[in-house]
RODO-648493 format. One record per atom (N, C-alpha, C): y, z, x; residue in one letter. Coordinates in steps of 0.05 Angstrom, whole numbers, plus 5000, padded with zeros to 4 digits. Layout:
YZXA
...
% end
This chain:
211866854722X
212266574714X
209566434715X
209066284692X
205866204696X
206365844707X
203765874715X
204065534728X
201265424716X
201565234703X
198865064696X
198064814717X
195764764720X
195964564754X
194064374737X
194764104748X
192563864726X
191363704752X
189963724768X
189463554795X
186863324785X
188663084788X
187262804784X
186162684805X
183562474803X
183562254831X
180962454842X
181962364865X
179562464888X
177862674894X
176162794911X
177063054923X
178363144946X
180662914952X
182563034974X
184663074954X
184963044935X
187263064918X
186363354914X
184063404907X
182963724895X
184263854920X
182563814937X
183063954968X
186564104968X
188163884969X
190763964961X
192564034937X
191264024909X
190964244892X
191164444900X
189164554916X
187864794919X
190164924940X
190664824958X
193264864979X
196064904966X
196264824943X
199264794927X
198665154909X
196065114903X
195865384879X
196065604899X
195165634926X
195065854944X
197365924947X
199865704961X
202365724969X
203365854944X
202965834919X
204565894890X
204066114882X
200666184883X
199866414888X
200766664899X
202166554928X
202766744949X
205566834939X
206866694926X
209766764921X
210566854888X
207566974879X
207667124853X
207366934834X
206566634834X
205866544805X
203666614795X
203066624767X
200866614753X
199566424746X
197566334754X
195666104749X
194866164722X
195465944708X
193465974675X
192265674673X
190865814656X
188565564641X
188665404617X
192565574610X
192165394584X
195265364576X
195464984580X
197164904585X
199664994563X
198865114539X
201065154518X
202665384535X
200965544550X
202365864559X
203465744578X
204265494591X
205765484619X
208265474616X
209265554642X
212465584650X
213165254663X
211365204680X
210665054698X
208464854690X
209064674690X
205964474698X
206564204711X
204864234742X
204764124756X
201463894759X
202263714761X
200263484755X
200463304793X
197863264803X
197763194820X
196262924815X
197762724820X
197162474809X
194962234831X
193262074822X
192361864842X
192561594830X
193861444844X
193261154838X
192260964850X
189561084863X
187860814878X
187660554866X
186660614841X
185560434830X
187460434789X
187260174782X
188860134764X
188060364744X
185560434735X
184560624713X
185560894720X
185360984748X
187361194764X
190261294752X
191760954758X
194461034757X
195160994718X
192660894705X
194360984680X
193161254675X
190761404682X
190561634668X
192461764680X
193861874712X
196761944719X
198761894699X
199361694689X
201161684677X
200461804647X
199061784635X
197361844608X
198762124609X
197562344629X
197262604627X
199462694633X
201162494647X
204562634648X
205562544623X
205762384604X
206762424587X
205962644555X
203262664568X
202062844552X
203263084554X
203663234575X
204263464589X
206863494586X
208863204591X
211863144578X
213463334555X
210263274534X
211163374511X
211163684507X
210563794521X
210364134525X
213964204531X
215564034535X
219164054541X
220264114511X
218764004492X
219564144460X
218564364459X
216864504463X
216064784469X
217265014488X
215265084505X
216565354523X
215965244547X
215864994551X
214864824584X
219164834596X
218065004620X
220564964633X
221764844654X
219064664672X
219564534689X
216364354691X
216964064704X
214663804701X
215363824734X
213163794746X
212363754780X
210363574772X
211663314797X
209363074788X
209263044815X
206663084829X
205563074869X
203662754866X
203862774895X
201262594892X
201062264893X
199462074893X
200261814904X
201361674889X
202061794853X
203261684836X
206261694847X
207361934853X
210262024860X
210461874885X
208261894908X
209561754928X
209661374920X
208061294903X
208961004907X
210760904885X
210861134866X
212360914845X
214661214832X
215761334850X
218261524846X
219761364831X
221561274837X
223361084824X
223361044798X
220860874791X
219560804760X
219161064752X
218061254753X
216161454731X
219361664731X
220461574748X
222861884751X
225161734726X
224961494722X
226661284706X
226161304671X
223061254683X
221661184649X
221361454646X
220761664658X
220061954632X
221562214650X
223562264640X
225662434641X
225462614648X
222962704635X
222062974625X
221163154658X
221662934677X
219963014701X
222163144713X
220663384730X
223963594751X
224163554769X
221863414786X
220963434812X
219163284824X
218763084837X
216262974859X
216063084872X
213862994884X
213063114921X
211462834929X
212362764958X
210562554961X
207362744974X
206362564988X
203162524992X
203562725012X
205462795030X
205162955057X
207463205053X
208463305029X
210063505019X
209363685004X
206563685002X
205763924988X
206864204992X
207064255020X
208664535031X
211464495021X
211664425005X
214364424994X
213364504959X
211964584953X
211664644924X
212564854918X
212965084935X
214965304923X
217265184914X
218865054948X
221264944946X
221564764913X
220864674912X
220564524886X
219864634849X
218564754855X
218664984826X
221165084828X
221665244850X
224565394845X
226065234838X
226065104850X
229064904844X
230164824819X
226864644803X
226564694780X
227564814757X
226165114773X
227065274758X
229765314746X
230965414770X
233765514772X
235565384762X
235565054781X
238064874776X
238464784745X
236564614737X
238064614704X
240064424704X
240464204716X
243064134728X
242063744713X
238963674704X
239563434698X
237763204727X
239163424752X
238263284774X
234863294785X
234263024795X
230963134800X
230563234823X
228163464837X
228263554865X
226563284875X
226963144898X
225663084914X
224663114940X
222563074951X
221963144975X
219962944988X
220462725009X
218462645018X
219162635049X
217262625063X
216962605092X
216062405099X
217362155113X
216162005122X
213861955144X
212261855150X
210361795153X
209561755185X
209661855213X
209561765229X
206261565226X
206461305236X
204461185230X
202761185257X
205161275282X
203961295314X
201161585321X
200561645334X
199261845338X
201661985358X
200662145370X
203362325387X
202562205416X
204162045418X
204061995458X
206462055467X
206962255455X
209862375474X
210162395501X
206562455500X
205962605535X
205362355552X
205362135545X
204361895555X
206161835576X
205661905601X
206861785624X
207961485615X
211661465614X
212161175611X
212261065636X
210560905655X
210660815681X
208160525670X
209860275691X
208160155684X
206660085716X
203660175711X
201360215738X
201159985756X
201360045778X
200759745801X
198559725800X
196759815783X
194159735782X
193459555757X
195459495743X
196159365714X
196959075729X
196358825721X
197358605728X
200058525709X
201858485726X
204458385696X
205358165711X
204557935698X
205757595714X
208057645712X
210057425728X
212757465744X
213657485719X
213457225690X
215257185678X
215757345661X
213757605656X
213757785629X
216057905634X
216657955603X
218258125601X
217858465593X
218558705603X
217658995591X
220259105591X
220859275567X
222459365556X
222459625568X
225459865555X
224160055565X
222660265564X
222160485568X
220760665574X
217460605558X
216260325568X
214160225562X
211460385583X
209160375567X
208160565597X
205760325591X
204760215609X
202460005619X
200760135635X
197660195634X
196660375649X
194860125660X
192660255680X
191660185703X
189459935687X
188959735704X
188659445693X
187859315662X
190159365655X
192059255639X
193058945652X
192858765622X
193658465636X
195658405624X
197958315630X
200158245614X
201257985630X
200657725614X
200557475624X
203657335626X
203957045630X
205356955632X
207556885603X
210056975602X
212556945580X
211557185560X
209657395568X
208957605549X
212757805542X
212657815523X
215358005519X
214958255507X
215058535518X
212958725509X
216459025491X
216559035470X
218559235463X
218059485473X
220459625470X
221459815472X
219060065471X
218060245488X
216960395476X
213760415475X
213260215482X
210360125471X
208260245492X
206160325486X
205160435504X
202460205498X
200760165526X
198759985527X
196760095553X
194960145525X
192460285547X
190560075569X
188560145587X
187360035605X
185759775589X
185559595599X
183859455607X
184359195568X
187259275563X
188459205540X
188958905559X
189558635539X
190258355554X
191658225523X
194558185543X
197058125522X
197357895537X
196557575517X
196957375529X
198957215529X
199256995537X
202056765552X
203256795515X
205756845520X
208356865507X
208256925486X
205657195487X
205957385460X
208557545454X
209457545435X
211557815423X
210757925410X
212358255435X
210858475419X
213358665406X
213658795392X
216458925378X
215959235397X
217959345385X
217759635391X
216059825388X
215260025406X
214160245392X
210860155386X
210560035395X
207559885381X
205460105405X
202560145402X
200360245410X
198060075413X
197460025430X
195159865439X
192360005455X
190760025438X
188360265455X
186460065472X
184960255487X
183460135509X
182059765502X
181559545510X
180359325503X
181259225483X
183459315473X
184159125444X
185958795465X
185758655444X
186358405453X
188458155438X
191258105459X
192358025435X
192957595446X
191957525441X
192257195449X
194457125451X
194756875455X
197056735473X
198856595444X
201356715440X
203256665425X
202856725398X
201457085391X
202057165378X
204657285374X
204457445344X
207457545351X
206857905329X
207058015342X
206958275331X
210058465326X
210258585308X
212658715295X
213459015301X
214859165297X
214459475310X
212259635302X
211559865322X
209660005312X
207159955299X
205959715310X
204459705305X
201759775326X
199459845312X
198059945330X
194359725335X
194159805345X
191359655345X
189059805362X
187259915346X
185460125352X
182659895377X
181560135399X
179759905410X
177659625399X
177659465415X
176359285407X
177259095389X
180159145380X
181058965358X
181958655375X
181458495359X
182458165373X
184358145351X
186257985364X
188357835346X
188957625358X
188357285339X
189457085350X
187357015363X
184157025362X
182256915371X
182356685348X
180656415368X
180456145345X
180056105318X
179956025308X
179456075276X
176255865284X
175255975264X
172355785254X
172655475250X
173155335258X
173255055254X
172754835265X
170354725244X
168354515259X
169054195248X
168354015254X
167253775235X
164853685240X
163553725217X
160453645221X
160253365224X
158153205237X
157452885238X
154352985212X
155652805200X
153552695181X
150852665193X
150952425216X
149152325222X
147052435236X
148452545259X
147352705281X
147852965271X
148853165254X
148553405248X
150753725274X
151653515288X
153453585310X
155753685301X
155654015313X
159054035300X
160654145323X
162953935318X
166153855342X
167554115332X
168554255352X
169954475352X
173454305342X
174754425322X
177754325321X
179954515323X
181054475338X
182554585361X
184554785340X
185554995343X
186055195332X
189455295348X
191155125340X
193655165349X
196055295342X
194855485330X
196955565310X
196355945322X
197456185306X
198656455316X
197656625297X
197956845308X
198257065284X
200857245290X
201357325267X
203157365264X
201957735245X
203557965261X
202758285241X
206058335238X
207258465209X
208258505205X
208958755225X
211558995216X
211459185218X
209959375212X
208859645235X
207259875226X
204059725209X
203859565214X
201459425214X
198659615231X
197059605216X
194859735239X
191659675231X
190559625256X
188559435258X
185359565271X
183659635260X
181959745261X
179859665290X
177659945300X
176459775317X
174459535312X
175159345327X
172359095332X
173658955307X
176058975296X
176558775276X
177058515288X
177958345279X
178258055289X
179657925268X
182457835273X
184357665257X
184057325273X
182957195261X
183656895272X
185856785262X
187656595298X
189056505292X
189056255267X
191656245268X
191455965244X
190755735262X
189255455241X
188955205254X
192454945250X
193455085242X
196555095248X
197955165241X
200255315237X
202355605228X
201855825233X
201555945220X
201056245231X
198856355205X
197156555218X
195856805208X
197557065201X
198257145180X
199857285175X
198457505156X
200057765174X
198858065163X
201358245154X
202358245129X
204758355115X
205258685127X
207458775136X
208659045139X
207259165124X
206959515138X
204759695128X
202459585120X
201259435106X
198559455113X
196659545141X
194759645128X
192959805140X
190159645147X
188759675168X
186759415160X
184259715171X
181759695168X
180159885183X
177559655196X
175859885217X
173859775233X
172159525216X
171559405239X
169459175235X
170358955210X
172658875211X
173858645188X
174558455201X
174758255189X
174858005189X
177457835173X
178757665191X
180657535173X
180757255189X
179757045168X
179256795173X
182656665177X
181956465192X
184456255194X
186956195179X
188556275182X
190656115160X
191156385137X
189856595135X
190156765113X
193456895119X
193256995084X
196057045090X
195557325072X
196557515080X
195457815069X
198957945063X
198558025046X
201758185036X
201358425048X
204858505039X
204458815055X
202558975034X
202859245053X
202159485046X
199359475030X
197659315038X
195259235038X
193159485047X
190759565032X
189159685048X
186459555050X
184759465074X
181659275075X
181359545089X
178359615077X
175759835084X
174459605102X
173259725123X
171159655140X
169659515120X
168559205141X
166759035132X
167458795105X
169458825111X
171758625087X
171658355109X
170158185090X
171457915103X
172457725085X
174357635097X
175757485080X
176957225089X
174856965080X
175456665086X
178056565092X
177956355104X
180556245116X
182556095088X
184956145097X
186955995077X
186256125051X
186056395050X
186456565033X
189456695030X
190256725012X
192856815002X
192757054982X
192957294999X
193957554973X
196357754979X
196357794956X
199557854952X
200258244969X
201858334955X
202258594964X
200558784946X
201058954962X
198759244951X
195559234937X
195059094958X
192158994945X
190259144954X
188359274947X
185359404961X
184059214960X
182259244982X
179359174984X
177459314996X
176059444981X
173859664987X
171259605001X
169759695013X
168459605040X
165859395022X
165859225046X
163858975044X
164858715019X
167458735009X
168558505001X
168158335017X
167458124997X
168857845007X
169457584986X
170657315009X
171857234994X
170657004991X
171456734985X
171656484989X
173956375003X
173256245006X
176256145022X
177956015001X
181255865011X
182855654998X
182655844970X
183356084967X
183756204938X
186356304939X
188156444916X
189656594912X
189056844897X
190457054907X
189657414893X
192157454893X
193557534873X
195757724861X
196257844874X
198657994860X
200458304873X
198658494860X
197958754870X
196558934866X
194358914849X
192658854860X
190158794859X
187558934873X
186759124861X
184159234875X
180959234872X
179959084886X
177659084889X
174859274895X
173159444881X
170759584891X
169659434908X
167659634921X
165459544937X
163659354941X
163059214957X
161158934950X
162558684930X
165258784928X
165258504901X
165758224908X
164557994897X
165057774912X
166657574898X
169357504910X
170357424904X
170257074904X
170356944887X
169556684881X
172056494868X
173956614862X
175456454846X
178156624848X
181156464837X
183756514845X
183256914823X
184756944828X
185957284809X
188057374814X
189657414785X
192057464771X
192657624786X
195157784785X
195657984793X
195858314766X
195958434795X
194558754774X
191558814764X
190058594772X
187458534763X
185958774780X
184058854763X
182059094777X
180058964781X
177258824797X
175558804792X
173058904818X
170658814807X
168458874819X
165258644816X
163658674830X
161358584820X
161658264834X
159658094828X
158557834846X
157457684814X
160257444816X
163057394827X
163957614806X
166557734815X
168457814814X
169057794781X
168558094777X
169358014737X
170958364735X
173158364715X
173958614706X
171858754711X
173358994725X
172959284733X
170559364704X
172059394679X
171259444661X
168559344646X
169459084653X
166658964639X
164158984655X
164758974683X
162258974707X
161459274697X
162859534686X
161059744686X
159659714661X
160259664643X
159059584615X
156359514620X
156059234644X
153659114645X
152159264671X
153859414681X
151259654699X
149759694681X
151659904667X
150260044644X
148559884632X
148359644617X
146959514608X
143959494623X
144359474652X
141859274657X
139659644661X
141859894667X
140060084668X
138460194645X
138659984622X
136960004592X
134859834589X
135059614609X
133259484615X
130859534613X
129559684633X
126959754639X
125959834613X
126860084597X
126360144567X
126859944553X
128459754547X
127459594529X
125459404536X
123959244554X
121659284564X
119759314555X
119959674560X
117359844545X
116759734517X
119659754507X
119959794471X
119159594467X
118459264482X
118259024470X
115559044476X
114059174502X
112259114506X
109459234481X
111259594465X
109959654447X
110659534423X
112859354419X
112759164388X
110158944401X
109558884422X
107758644415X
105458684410X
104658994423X
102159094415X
101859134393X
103659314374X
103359364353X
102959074338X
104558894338X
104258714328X
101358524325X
100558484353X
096958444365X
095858564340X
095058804338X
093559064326X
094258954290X
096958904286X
096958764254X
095958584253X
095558324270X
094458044270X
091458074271X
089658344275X
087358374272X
086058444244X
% end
């Protein structure tokens, strides 16, 4: 049986390519090179970024059309299948099978099935996601060397290790494990299952959701930035910062990041999103789920973006803006102004993905045209003689 393999995106997408052709390998497929001769063709999809998820989609319908021919089964892997199964299994028929992002060892299981059944029905396979690390082994005891004021509350099989601060009306869920020298302040809520590593820090009347984790050094619910300058004297009055943060579920927060509270309501971080080291989230922002910020993302206060948004390392923003639903940002881009949703962009300020490469390209013609002007003027000199 031959199998044709199309691996899109990254090179961790290749990486696991390469892991899918071994396993297929091992159980007698034939790898070919040319997609008219396949039995099989399996397409391993990426949708980081918007230009991503249409060439994924492009090449499955390309490959689609091999089902009028001798194509006997469509395997669609990869972050296309894991985020948008639903849609692509809806809109093009032609597909036999997903695999999410962590089911690749399931690609025999899935050809066969393919194969065999014939039935109309699609194979699926995904594994959900433990977002925790494994602390199975984690002694649940909470340490008399840990301070826990009278009024907290700890759930059970919570394990609090040796000084650890857990202040006054703190309410800590089910499960949660909280490493040394961690400080959960007056009448924070914490949900279930949550992870707290050494020095992370969570202020007084936040409110955190299950499973969420917070890698060392992270603050949550430190003051927000807020001054009023005197004109006169040049003096700036600290204004008092009364307000919370607030992390969805399975939320997780990088080291040395820092979320400021709001200067009144809450600071809010949408379920699943992911945040990484050294970021920044000003006052009052409001971040949708399933968000991903790269290290060195900062992003001004009373900012508002929607769900599934990237921001690729060293973004930033302005403040008092709005950003759309799925919206991803490159590296360095500076954001200056509100953006639509679905919008790709890049560059300082912030312009289509597309057009910012156009004018790379442009300015790296530069230098040669230059030259070229600098030999029309000579030449030109040399006629005026």
């Amino acid at each position: 049986m031959n199998i044709f393999f199309v691996s899109l995106g990254c090179d961790k997408n290749l990486v696991d390519s390469e892991v899918m052709l071994g396993l297929l390998d091992a159980k007698g497929y034939q790898i070919v090179d040319d997609e008219t001769q396949a039995d099989v063709i399996v397409i391993n999809t990426c949708c980081f970024i918007h230009d991503a998820k249409e060439e994924s989609i492009n090449t499955i319908l390309e490959m689609a059309q091999y089902k009028e021919q001798n194509l006997k089964a469509l395997v669609v892997a990869g972050c296309l299948a894991e985020r948008y199964k639903d849609e692509i299994l809806k809109e093009i028929p032609e597909i036999d099978a997903v695999l999410g992002t962590t089911s690749y060892d399931s690609i025999v299981e899935a050809v066969n099935t393919a194969l065999e059944e014939n039935t109309g029905e699609h194979f699926e396979h995904y594994e959900s996601i433990d977002y925790l690390p494994d602390n199975s082994e984690v002694e649940r005891v909470v340490s008399d060397k840990a301070y826990i004021a009278p009024s907290a509350k700890i759930g059970k099989d919570v394990a609090v290790m040796p000084f650890a601060y857990i202040d006054e009306g703190a309410e800590i869920g089910d499960g949660t494990v909280i490493y040394p020298h961690v400080y959960v302040g007056r009448n924070v809520k914490v949900g279930a299952g949550c992870l707290f590593y050494p020095s992370s820090t969570i202020r007084e009347g936040c409110v955190l959701g299950n499973k969420v984790v917070l890698q060392s050094g992270a603050v949550i619910g430190g003051d927000g930035f807020g001054y009023i300058t005197d004109k006169k004297t040049g003096k700036h009055s600290f204004v008092l910062q009364a307000g919370n943060v607030v992390l969805g579920d399975e939320v997780e927060i990088g080291s040395n990041s820092c979320i400021d509270r709001a200067t009144a309501g809450s600071t809010v971080v949408g379920a699943g999103t992911k945040i990484d080291n050294l970021v920044h989230l000003g006052h009052n922002d409001v971040l949708g789920k399933n968000c991903l910020v790269v290290a060195h993302v900062g992003i001004s206060g009373s900012v508002t973006a929607g769900d599934n948004c990237v921001f690729a390392g060293q973004v930033g923003t302005v403040g008092h803006i709005t950003i759309g639903n799925n919206c991803q940002f490159a590296g360095r881009t500076g954001i200056t102004h509100n953006i639509p949703d679905n919008s790709v962009c890049a560059g300082f300020p912030a312009q289509p993905y597309k057009e910012w490469l156009k004018q790379e390209a442009s300015l790296r013609k530069v230098g040669d045209l230059l030259k070229k002007v600098k030999e029309l003027e000579k030449a030109l000199a040399e006629l005026k003689k």
